[in-house]
N, C-alpha and C positions, 0 to 999 in steps of 0.2 A: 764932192762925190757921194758922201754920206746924207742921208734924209736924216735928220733931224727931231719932227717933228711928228712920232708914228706911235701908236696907240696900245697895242695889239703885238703879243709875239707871232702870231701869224703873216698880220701885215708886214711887219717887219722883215721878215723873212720872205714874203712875196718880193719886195722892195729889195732885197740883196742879190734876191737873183735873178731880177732887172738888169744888177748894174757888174754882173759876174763878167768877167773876163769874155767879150763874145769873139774874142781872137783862139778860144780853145778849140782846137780838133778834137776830131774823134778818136785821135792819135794818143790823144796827150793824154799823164798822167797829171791825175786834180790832187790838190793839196788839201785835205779834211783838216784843216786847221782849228783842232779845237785849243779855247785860250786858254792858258797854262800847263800844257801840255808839250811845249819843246819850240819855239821859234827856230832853236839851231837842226832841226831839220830839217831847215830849206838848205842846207849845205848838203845831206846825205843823197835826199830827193831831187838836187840838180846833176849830181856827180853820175845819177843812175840815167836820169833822163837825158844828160848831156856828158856822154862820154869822152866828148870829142873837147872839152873841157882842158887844156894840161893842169896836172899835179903843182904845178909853181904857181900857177894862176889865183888856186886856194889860197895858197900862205899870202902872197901878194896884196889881193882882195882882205884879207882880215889884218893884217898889217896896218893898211891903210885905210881902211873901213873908220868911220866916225860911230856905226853902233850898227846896231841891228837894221835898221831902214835903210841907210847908207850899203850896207853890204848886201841886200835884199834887192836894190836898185842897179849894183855894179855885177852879179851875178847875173839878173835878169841879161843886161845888155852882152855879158860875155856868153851866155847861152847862142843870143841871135849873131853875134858877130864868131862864132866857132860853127855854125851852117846847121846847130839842130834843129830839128822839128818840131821838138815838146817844149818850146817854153813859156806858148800861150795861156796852160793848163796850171800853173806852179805860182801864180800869183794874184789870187781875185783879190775884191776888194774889201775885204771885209774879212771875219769869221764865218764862211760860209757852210748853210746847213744842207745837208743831205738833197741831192737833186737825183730822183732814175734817170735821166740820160747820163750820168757819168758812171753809171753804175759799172764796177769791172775796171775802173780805171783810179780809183781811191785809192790814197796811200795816206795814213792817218797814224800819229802816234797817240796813245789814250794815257791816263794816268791813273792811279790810285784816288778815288772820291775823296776821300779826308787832307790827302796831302794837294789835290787840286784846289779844292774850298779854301785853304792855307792861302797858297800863295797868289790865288785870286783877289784874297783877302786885300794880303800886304801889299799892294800892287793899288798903290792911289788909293787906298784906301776903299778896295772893292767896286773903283765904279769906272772900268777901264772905256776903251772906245769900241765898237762895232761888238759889244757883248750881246745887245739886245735891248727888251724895255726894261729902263732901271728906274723909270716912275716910281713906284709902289714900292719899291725895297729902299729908294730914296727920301720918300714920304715915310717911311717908317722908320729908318734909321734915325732920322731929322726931329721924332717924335718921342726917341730916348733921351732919360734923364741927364745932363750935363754932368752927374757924379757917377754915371756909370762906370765900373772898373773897364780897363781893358780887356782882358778876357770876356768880360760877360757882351761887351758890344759887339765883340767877335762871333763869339755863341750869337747870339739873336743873327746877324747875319747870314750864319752859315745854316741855320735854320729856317730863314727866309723860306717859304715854299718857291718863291721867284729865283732864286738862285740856287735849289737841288736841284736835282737830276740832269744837269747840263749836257751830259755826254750823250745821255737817253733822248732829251730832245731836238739836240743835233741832227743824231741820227732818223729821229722821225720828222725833218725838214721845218723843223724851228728851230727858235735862237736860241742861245746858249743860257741867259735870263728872259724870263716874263713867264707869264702865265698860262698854261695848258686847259681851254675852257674843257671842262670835266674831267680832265685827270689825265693818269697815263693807266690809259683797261689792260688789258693782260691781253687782250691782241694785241696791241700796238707795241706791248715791250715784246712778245712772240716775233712780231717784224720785225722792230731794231736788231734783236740777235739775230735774224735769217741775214739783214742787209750785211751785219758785220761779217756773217759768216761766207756768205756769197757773193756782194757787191764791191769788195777791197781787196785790190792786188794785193796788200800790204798793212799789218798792223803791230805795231810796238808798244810798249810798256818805257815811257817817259824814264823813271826807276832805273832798267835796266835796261840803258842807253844801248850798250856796246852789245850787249845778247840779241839786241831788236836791231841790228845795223846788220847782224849776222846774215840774216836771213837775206838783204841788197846784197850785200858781199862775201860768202859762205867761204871764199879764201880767206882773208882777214878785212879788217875794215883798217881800213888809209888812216894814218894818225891824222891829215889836215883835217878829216871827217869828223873827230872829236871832238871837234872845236867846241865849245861851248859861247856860242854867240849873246848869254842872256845868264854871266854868271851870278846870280844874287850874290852867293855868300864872296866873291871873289872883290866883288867891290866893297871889301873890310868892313861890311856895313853888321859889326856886330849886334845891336840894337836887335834891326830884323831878323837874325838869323835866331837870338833868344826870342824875341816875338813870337815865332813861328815855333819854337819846341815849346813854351807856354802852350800858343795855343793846339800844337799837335795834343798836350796834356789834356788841354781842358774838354777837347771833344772825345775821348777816354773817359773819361770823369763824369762826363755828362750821358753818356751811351750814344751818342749821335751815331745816325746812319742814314745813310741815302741809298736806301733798298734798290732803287733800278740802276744808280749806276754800278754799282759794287756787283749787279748781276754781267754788266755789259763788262767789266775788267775781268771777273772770275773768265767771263767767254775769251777772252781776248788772252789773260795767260793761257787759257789751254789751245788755243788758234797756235800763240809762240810756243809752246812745248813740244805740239802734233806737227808744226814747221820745220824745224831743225831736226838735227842732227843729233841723234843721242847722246853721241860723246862729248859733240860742243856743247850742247845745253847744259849736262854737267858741269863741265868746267867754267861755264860762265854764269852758275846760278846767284854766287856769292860777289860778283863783280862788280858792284855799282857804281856810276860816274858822279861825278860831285854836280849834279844837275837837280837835289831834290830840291832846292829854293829858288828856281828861277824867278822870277818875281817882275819881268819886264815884260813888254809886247808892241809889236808891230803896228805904228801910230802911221805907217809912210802914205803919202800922196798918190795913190794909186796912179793918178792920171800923171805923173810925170813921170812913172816908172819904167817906162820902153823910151824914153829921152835920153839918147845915150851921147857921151861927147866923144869928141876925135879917138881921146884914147883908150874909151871902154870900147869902140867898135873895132876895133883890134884884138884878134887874138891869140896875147900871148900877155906874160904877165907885164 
């Protein structure tokens, strides 16, 4: 289902949304899935768009779930087999970028630039699936010295001009790596904050999991909701968990910054502050869910993913 063989972050991104979901209504809420930014929102994001969902069904599904594509698959079918409407919109194929016909109908969680860059990073070793064109950042990493320290290989990646501003060029309907012929001009970052600001039902802070679920759920958020479908540090894997506070140190160290997206988070926390509720905002300012290394992502077969067997089309757990 994936093209392969594409040049161009542009093309690329023409190419993805080619092959986007064309079962989505104008109903449905779309999934801004940018990578490294929260896989286990597709549990908050179903529960909203599919009500009709039971509470047992959650715990059941991750129970038995084999990982994140697995439960991405058994969700989708218990969507269609509980009678909703929206679950054409909740699974493209890919990392898909910014499209105006879905405008108004985005629910996206965003992340902190430096902590995204991280575990983009540690993640295969920065060269995941459906990111975009990873030519030139693969040609170049390929072209560092075999005695390079760790740290520094990381640096040079996270410097890549093909791998900043991810979230920025998302949002101006490219992919999340490759190249922006002539830059990103000061109209185009002016659009991306309008889209953010007028084009999404819905925007979260990665960070602060439970303060961004507030906003779905302004009673409380359902404990199965917390799931964390994509725990890095939970699978003991101490190595990458010190990898990543290295390299949190080294882009400190270095002064690294990614000016456009750090502009699109700044908009995004005051989106969440001017959202809520005074009191909850308070009290959930200091609350962060153990989600800052996620470090996996969603590899699943697009095309098998509405294939449901006897007992996902059944709705009950």
């Amino acid at each position: 289902m994936f093209l392969l063989i594409l040049f161009t972050t542009s093309s690329i991104a023409t190419a993805l949304r080619r092959i986007q979901n064309d079962d989505a209504k104008e109903t449905d809420n779309i999934w801004f899935h940018i990578p490294k930014a929260g896989t286990s929102f597709v549990l908050p994001l179903m529960a909203k768009s599919c009500p009709n969902i039971p509470s047992q069904v959650y715990s059941r599904t991750i129970e038995f779930s084999t990982g994140a594509d697995d439960l991405v698959h058994r969700l989708n079918c218990k969507c269609s087999s509980c009678g909703c409407s929206q679950c054409g919109g909740l699974f493209p194929g890919a990392h898909m970028p910014y499209d105006s016909k879905h405008a108004g109908r985005y629910f996206g969680m965003f992340r902190d630039p430096a902590r995204r860059i991280i575990s983009q990073y540690i993640y295969k070793d920065g060269f995941g699936k459906g990111w975009g064109d990873m030519i030139e950042v693969r040609k170049y990493m390929n072209s560092l010295p075999s005695n390079i320290t760790s740290k520094a290989r990381f640096l040079a990646y996270a410097m890549h001009p093909d791998t900043k501003s991810c979230q920025i060029k998302m949002l101006l309907g490219f992919t999340c790596v490759g190249n922006v012929a002539g830059g990103i001009t000061t109209e185009m970052a002016q659009e991306a904050i309008r889209r953010v600001r007028q084009d999404f039902a819905f925007v979260g802070d990665t960070d602060n999991w439970k303060q961004s679920l507030l906003q779905l759920f302004p009673d409380d958020v359902p404990v199965h909701l917390m799931y964390n479908s994509r725990p890095g540090e939970a699978k003991s894997n101490d190595k990458s968990k010190d990898a990543a506070e290295q390299y949190l140190a080294a882009l400190q160290q270095s002064d690294w910054h990614d000016l456009h997206d750090e502009a699109i988070f700044t908009e995004i926390q005051r989106l969440m502050n001017e959202r809520l509720p005074i009191s909850k905002n308070i009290a959930m300012l200091d609350e962060k869910q153990n989600l800052w290394w996620m470090v996996d992502d969603v590899e699943i077969d697009f095309q098998k993913v509405s294939i449901c067997n006897e007992q996902e089309s059944v709705c009950s757990a």
